[in-house]
C-alpha positions as CSV (number, residue, x, y, z in Angstrom):
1,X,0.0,0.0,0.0
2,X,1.4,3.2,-1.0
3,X,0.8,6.1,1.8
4,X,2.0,9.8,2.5
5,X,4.2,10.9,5.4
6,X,5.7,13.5,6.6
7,X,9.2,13.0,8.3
8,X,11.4,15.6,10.0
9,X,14.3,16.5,8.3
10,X,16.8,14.8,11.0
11,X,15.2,11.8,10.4
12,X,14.9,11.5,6.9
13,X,18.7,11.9,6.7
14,X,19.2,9.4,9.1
15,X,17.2,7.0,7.5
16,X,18.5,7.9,4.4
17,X,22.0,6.9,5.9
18,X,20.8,3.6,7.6
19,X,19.8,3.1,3.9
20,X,22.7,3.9,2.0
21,X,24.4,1.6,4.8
22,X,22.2,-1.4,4.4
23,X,22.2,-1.4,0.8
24,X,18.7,-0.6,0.9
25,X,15.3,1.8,0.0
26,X,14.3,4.6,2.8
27,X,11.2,3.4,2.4
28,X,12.7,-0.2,3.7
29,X,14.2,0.9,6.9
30,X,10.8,3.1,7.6
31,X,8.7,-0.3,7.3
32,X,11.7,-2.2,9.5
33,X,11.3,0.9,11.9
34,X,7.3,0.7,12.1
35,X,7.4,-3.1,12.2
36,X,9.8,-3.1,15.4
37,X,7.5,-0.2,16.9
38,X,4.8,-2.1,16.7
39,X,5.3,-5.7,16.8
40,X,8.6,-6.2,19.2
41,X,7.8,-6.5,22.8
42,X,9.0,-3.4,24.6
43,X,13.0,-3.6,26.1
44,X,12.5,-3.5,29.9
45,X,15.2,-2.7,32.4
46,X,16.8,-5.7,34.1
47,X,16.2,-5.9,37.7
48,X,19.3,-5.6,39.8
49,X,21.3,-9.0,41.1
50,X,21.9,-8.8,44.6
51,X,25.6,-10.0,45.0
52,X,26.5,-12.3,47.6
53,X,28.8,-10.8,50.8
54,X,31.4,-12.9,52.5
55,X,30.8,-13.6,56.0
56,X,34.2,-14.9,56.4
57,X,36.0,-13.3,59.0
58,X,39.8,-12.9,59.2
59,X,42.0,-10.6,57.5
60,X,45.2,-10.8,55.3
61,X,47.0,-13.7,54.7
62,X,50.7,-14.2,56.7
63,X,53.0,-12.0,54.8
64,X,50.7,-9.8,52.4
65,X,50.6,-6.4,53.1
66,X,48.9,-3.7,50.9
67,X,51.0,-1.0,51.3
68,X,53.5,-0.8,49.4
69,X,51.0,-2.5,46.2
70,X,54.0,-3.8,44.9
71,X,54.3,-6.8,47.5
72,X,50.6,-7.9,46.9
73,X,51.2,-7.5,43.2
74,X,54.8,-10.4,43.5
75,X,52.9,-12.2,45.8
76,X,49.7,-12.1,43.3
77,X,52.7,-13.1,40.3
78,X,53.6,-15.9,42.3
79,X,50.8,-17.6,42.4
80,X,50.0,-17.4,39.1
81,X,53.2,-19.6,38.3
């Protein structure tokens, strides 16, 4: 079906431009456009994920320090070999 529109001038270049980029008509990324308006189910923010806290009590293990960094960082090299 063939229909009238009128767009705003920002958006007509940027559709024009998601065209060009697509290898496709303006009038093909207004229908995509419309179709994902109306037919996708609405993004919705993801709830927040609580993160589980340590109850471990204690502090740092025998010989770490964190002052100066450079000791926690060898001791961190260490381990990794």
């Amino acid at each position: 079906m063939r229909t009238q529109i009128t767009l705003e001038d920002d958006l007509y270049r940027v559709a024009c431009a998601v065209a060009e980029r697509q290898g496709t008509t303006v009038s093909e990324v207004i229908v995509q456009a419309l179709r994902r308006q109306l037919f996708e189910p609405p993004v919705t923010a993801r709830q927040p994920v609580e993160l589980p806290v340590s109850s471990a009590s204690g502090g740092l293990m025998p010989g770490v320090t964190l002052e100066p960094k450079s000791g926690l960082w060898a001791l961190l090299d260490d381990e990794a070999v």
